[in-house]
N, C-alpha and C positions, 0 to 999 in steps of 0.2 A: 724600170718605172721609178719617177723621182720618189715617191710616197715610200719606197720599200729601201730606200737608200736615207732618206730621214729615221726610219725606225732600227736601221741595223746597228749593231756593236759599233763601237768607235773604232776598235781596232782593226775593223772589217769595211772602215771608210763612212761610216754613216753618224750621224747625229746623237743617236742612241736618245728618243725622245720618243716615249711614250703614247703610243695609238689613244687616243683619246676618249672609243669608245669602250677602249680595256679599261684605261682609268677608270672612268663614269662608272663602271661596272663592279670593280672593287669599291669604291668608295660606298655605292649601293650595299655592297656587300656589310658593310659595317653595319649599315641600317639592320639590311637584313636577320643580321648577328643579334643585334638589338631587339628586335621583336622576338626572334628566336628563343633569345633568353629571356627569360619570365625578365623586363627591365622595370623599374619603380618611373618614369619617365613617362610627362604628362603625356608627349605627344606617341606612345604609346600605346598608352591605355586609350586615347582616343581612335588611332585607328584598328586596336581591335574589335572594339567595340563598335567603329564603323563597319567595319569591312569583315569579319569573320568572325567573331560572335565566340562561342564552346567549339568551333573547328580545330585544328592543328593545325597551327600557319605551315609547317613543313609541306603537308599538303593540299593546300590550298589551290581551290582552282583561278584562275584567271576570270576576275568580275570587273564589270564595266569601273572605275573611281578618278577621282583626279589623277593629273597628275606624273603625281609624285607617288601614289599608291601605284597607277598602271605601272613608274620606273622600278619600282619595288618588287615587283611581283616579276615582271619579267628578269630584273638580278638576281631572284630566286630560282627561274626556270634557268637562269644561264649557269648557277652556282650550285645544282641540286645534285649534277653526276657527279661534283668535287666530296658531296656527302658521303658519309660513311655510319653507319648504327653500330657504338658501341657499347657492351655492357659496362656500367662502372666504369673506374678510370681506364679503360680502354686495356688492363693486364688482365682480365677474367675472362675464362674460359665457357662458350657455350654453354658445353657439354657436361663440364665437369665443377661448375660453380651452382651452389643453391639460390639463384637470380631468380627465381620464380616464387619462392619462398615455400614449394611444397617439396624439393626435393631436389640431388641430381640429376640429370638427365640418365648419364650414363654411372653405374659405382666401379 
C-alpha cells in the first residue's frame, strides 16, 4: 500500500513522514497537557469554565462543544492509556510513604 511506504523508516525505503492524524493527536496532546495542568492561560480558564466546571478534566466525559473542545476531548480519550498516577515525583512508594498524611500503609 503506497500510504504505508510514505510512513516507513527511510532506511526501510519509505518517506518517514508523519501519519497526520498521529500528529493532530499529539499536538492535541499539549493542549491537553495544558488544561491538565492548573495553566494561568485565558483560553483556559474559559473552556473550563465552559465545559467542566469543579470536574476533573482527567475524567471527563465526552459533552457535545465546539470544535476544538470535541478535538480535545477526544486527544484525551486517545492519550488516557498513555497515563499513569503517580505519587510525588513518581520516587514514592504506595505502601511505604505517609502520602495520605495519616500514616503508613504498611510499617
Amino acid at each position: 500500500m503506497a500510504g504505508n511506504k510514505i510512513t516507513k523508516n527511510k532506511k526501510l525505503g519509505g518517506l518517514e513522514i508523519r501519519k497526520a492524524g498521529d500528529a493532530n493527536t499529539s499536538l492535541l496532546g499539549k493542549l491537553v497537557w495544558s488544561i491538565h495542568q492548573i495553566c494561568d492561560s485565558l483560553w483556559v480558564h474559559v473552556l473550563k469554565r465552559k465545559y467542566i466546571n469543579d470536574e476533573v478534566f482527567h475524567n471527563t466525559n465526552k459533552k457535545p462543544g465546539s470544535v476544538t473542545w470535541n478535538a480535545i476531548i477526544n486527544a484525551l480519550f486517545s492519550l488516557r492509556e498513555g497515563f499513569e498516577l503517580q505519587l510525588g515525583d513518581g520516587n514514592c512508594s504506595f505502601w511505604y510513604t505517609n502520602w495520605s498524611c495519616i500514616g503508613k500503609l504498611v510499617e
